[in-house]
N, C-alpha and C positions, 0 to 999 in steps of 0.2 A: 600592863607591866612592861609593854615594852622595851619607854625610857629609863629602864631602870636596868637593860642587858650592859654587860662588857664584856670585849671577845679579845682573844691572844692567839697566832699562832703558834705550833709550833711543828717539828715532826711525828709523823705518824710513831714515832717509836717512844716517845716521851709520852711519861704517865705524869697522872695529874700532883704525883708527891713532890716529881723531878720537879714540877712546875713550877708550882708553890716554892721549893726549897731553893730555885731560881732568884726567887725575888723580884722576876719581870712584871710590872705592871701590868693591869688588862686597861684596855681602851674604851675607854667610857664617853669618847667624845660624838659631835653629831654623825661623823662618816666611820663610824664603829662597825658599821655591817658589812664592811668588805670581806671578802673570803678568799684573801691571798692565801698560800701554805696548803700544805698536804693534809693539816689538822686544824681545825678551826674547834677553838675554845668558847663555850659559851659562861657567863656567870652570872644566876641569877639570884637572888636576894630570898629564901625561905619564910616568907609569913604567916605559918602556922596560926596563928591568933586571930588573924583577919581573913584566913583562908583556908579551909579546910585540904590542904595540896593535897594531892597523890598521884599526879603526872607531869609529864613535862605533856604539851601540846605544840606540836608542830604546824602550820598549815600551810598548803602548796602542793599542789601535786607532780609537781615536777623538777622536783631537786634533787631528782638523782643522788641521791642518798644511799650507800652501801652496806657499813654498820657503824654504829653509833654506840657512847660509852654516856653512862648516868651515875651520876655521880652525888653521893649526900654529906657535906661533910658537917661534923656534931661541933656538938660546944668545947666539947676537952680533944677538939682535933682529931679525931677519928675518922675514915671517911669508910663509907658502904659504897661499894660500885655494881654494876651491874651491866654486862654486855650486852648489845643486840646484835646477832647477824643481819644479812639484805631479807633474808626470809622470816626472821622473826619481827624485824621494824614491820616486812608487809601484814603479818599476821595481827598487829595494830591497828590497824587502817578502821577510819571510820569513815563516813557518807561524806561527800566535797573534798575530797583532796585532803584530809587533814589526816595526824595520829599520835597516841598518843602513848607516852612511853612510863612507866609505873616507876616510882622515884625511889628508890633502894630505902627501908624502913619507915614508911609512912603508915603499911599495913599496921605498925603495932606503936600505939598512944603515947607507950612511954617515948622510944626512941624520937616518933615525929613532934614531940615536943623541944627534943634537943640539937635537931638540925637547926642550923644557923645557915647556909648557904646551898644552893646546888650546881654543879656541873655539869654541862655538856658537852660532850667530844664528837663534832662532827667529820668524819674523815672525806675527805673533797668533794667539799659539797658544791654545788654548779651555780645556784642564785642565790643573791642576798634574801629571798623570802623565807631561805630556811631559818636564817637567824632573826632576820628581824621580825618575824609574825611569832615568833616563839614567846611562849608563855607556861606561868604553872596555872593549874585546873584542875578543878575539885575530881578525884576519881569517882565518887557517887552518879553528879553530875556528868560525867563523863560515860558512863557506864550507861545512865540512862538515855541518854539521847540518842543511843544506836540505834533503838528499835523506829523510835518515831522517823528520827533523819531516812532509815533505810526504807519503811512504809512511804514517807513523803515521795520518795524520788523513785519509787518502785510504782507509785499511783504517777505522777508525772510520764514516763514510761509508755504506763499502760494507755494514757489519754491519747498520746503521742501516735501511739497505733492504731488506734480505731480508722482513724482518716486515713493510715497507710491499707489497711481493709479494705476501706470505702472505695479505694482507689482501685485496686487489684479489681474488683467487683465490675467497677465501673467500665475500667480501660476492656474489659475481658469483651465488654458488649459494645462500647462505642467506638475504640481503638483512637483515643485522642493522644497525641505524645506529648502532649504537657502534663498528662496525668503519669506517663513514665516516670519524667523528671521531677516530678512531685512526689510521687515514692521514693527514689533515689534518695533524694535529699530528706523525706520523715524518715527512713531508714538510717541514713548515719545522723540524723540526727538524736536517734535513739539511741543509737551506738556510742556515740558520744557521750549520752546524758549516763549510759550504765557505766561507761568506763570512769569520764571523769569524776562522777561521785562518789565513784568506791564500791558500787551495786557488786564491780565484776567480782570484787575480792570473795562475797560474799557463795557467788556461786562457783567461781572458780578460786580458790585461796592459794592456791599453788603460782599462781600468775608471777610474773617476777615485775617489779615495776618499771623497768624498761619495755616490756612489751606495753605494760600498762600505757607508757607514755607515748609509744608510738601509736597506740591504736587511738589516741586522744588525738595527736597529730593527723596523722590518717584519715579518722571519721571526721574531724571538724574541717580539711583542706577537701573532700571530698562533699562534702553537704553544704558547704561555698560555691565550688564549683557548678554544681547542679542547680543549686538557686539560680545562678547567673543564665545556665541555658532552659532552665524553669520560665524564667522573667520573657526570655523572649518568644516562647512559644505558646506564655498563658495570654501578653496582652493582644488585643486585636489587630490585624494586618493593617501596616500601613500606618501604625501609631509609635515607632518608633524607624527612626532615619537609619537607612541604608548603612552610614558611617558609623554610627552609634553601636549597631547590632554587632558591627565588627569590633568593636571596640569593645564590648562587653565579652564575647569571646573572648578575647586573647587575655582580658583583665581574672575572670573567671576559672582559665585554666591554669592563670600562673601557681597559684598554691598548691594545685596537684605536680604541676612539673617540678618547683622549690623543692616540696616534699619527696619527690623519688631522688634527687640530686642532692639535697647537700644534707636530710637527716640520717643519711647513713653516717657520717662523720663523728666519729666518739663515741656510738652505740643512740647518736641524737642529743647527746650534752655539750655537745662544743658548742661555745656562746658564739660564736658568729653565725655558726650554723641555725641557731636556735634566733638569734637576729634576724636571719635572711628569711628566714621562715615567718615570725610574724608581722618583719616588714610586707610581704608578697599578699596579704590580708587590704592593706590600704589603698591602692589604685581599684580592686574590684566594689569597697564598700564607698571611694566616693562615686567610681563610674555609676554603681547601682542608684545612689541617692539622685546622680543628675539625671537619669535614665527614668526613675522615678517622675521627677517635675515636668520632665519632658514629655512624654505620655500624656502625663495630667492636662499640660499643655494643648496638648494635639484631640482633648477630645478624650480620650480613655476612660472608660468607665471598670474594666476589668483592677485599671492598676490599683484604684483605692484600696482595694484588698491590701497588694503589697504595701503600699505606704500606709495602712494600719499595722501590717503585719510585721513591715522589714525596719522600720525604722526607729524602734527602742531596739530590736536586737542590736542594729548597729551602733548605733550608741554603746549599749554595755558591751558590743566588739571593740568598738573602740580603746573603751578601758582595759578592755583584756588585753589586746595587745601594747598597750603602754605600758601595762606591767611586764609585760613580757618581755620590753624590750628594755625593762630596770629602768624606765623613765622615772618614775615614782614608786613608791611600796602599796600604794595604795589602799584599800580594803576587801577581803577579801569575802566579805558578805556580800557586794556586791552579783559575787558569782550565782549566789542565788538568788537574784534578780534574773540572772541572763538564764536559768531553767525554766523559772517561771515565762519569762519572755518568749522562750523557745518554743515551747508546750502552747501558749497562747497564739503566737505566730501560727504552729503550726494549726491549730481549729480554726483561727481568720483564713489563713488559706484555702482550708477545708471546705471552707462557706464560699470563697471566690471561686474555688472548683468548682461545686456544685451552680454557682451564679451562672457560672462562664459556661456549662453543661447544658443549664436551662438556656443561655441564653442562644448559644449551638443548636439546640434541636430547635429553637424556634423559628432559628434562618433557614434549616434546614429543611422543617415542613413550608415557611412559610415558599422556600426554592421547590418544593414538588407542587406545590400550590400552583403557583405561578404556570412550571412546568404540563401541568396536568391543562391548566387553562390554554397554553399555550398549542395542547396537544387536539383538545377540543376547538380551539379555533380552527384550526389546521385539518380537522378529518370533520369538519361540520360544515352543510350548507347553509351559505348566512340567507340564500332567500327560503328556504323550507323548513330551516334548523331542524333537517334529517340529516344522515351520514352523508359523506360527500362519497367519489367514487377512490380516493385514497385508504377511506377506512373500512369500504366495502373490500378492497382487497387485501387487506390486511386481514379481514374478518374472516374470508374465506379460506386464507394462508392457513390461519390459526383449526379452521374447522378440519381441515384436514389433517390434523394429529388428533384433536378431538370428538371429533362425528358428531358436531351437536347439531347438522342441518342434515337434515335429509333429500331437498330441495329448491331448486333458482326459480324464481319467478320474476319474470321483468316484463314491467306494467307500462304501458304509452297510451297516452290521452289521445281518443281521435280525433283528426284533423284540428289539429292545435294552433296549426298556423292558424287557418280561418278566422278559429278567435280572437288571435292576435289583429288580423288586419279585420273585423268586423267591428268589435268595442275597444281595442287598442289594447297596448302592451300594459298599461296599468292591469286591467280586468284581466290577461292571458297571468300576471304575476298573482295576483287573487285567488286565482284558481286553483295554482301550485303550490301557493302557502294552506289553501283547504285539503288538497290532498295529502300534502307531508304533514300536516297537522294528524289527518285520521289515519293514516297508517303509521306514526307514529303510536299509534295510539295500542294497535297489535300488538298479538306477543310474540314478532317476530321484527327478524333485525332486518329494518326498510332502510332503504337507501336512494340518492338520488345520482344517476350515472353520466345523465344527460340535459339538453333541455324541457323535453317534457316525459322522458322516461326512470322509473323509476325501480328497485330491485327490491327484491322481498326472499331470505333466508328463511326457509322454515323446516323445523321436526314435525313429521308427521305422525310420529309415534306417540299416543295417548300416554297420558301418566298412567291411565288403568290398563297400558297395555293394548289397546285397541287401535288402529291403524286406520290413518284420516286419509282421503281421497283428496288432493290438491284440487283438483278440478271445483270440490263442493265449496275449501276452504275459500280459495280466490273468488269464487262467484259472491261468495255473502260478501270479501271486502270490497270485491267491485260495486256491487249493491249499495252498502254504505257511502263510496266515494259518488255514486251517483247524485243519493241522495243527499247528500252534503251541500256537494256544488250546486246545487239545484236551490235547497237552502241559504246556501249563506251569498251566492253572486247570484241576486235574481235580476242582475243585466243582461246575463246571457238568457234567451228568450228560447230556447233551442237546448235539451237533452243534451250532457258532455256525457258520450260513453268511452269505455276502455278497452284496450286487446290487450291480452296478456300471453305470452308465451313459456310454458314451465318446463324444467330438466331436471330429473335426476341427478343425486351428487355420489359419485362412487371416492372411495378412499386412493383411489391410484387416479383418477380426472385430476387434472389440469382445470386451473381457472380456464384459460380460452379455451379447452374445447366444453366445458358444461357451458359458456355465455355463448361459444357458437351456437351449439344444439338450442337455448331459447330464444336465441334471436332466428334461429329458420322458423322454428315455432308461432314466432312472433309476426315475421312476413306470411304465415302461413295465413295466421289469424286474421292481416290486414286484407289479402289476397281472397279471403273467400267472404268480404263484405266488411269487416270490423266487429266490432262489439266483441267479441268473440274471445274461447280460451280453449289453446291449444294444447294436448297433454297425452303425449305416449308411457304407457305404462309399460316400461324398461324389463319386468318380471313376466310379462305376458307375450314381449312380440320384441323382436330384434331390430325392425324395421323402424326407419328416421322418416316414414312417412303419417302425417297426422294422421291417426287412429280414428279420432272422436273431438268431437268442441263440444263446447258447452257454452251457452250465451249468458254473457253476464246481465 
């Protein structure tokens, strides 16, 4: 119905009889929607017969609108009016921006058969959308569609939030900050979607629609912004260029910086200022589009998300700010496109978070991996693949807050050289990998310190509490190693036996002075023939002079 509006100004102190009794024509032509004057006249055509009216319908949410006059007028001249204050138009308000105002005598059959025309009286309204979206609509129809519109965008909302959940949950344990910026921006995105559809009136009705509009303003320049430093901290380092990222900043913050500067101006209805504002929208939504391709370009697999995600929103931003900027009149159903978009957006991204999550801990573990490998090369003997003497003292470091050894033993093959120059160094290496093999094989932490000496960590305390004598244990691994090398190099034609020297480990010793105490041990062992194992028991006798051997 809209090509069927004509508008008139005139002053806000002129009533619509003055008008009339004027004789001024209304303007029926194509540029009929301009809204010069203090009062802007609407006139619209009453078709009862093909229409069941009983409102006028407005849509827009940001026309700044203060109060408004409806007007019916009858067949034999008569006209019904009816005033709205700014608080009674808000108390109209349906879901998207729209409302609608009850037409003076429709309530009752007889009269709204006799209206012939209706009036509008807008007092300074700020956009041509107030007049040109304006329509009559069935009050029934009107009536009904509250609940559903307000469910629909109340479930939108709520969808909306779940991922903002997800997020809080997530960030709490991982501490990614693109999951920040990722709330930031489902947060005023929600803020957004409650204010500009009208959700807020419903829980708050008291609202005045200038806060209304600011906080439309506000959440949507604020949930721009965050996307843009969203974008650069969701895709992978090094997929977007050094220049670009700066350029996306500054492109990103412009709508928050617009928005504190110039929609103070008018309470936020000065059209320039309302200009500057959805201009400051177009440098971050193409920067984001090439930002997007560029990514894509370089290899990014995180950005698909956003170019599923961001790039109908842009689009219907697109249109919005063309409206906004009075380019066109547009349609304003499209807007709920751009909820639904929003809402979808937001679960696409929801999905690249969690991608982008999984695919983080996978670099993650697969970097301790590595790390752990790296760590194990590093404290391993590559000819024994026993501990090396790095991670023996590491081991020992660690023991001494935790007392899980009660004892050093350090083991030396006799006369080793020999071996070496009798069947050569291959056979003397044979040997070594036979013995770090079977003390590997203990349940005590072996080590290899030297070239043919070796270290053995051990608790001597039973799990059943019974208390093991060093001396017996080492004999049987000597035993074993004997029998090993004996087995597995039967080049060597000649018995390899072992000296072992054992210490005590107290919680206030020092590494060097427990390895001194087994290495005199150890000389003690070599000194009084070899084979041998030397073992002061520290509880019985004070004295560093060998007690007792024991032959392995």
């Amino acid at each position: 119905m809209s090509d069927r509006l004509c508008t008139q100004s005139s002053a806000t102190d002129v009533s619509l009889t003055t008008l009339l009794k004027s004789g001024k024509p209304f303007d029926c032509s194509s540029d009929k929607y301009a809204v010069e004057g203090p009062r802007v006249w609407v006139k619209l055509p009453f078709l009862a017969d093909t229409l069941p009216a009983g409102i006028v319908e407005v849509q827009g949410d940001n026309n700044g609108l203060t109060t408004m006059q409806v007007h019916a007028q009858l067949d034999d001249g008569r006209i019904l009016s009816s005033d709205f204050s700014k608080r009674q138009v808000a108390k109209h308000w349906r879901s998207k921006g729209s409302f609608g105002l009850p037409v003076p005598g429709t309530d009752n059959a007889a009269l709204r058969d006799r209206i012939q025309t209706v009036y509008v009286a807008i007092d300074h309204p700020k956009v041509a959308s107030s007049i040109s979206l304006m329509q009559l609509a069935s009050k029934e129809r009107w009536d009904a569609m509250t609940l559903p519109l307000s469910i629909m965008f109340a479930l939108l909302c709520g969808m909306a939030i779940m991922p903002l959940i997800y997020n809080i949950f997530f960030y709490a344990a991982m501490r990614y900050n693109f999951m920040l910026w990722h709330s930031v921006m489902i947060s005023a995105t929600v803020c957004y979607t409650f204010s500009s559809s009208g959700l807020i009136f419903l829980v708050f009705p008291e609202i005045s629609l200038v806060t209304k509009m600011m906080l439309n303003y506000w959440t949507l320049a604020i949930g721009v912004g965050a996307g843009g430093f969203f974008l650069l901290r969701f895709v992978e380092p090094g997929k977007i260029a050094p220049w670009l990222q700066r350029l996306i900043t500054v492109t990103a913050l412009l709508p928050v910086l617009v928005t504190a500067s110039v929609l103070r101006i008018d309470g936020g209805y000065n059209m320039d200022a309302r200009n500057y504002y959805h201009a400051s929208f177009l440098p971050v939504f193409f920067v984001v589009l090439y930002a997007m391709g560029h990514a894509a370009r370089r290899g990014s697999r995180a950005i698909w998300f956003q170019i599923a995600g961001w790039t109908p929103i842009i689009l219907f931003s697109l249109d919005r700010v063309a409206r906004g900027l009075d380019l066109y009149i547009g349609w304003p159903i499209l807007d709920y496109g751009l909820y639904f978009m929003l809402v979808l957006e937001t679960i696409i991204l929801a999905l690249g978070v969690a991608h982008r999550i999984l695919r983080l801990r996978q670099q993650h573990e697969q970097t301790l991996r590595h790390q752990a490998e790296l760590t194990v090369l590093a404290e391993t003997d590559g000819l024994t693949l026993l501990n090396n003497r790095r991670a023996f003292d590491r081991e020992f470091e660690r023991n001494q807050q935790e007392m899980r050894y009660s004892h050093l033993a350090i083991i030396d093959i006799d006369f080793f050289k020999r071996i070496n120059d009798r069947y050569g160094h291959e056979i003397g290496d044979t040997v070594l990998r036979v013995v770090g093999s079977k003390l590997n094989e203990t349940p005590y932490f072996a080590a290899r310190i030297g070239g043919e000496e070796f270290t053995l960590l051990m608790q001597m305390q039973g799990s059943d509490g019974r208390k093991k004598y060093p001396a017996n244990v080492v004999t049987d691994i000597c035993q074993t190693l004997i029998q090993a090398v004996n087995d597995q190099v039967p080049e060597i034609r000649e018995t390899v036996t072992f000296s072992v020297g054992i210490a005590s480990i107290s919680r206030r010793a020092s590494l060097r002075s427990v390895m001194a105490t087994a290495d005199r041990r150890l000389y003690d062992a070599k000194r009084n023939g070899r084979n041998q194992i030397v073992w002061v028991d520290m509880s019985e006798t004070k004295t560093e002079k060998p007690a007792g051997t024991a032959s392995a």
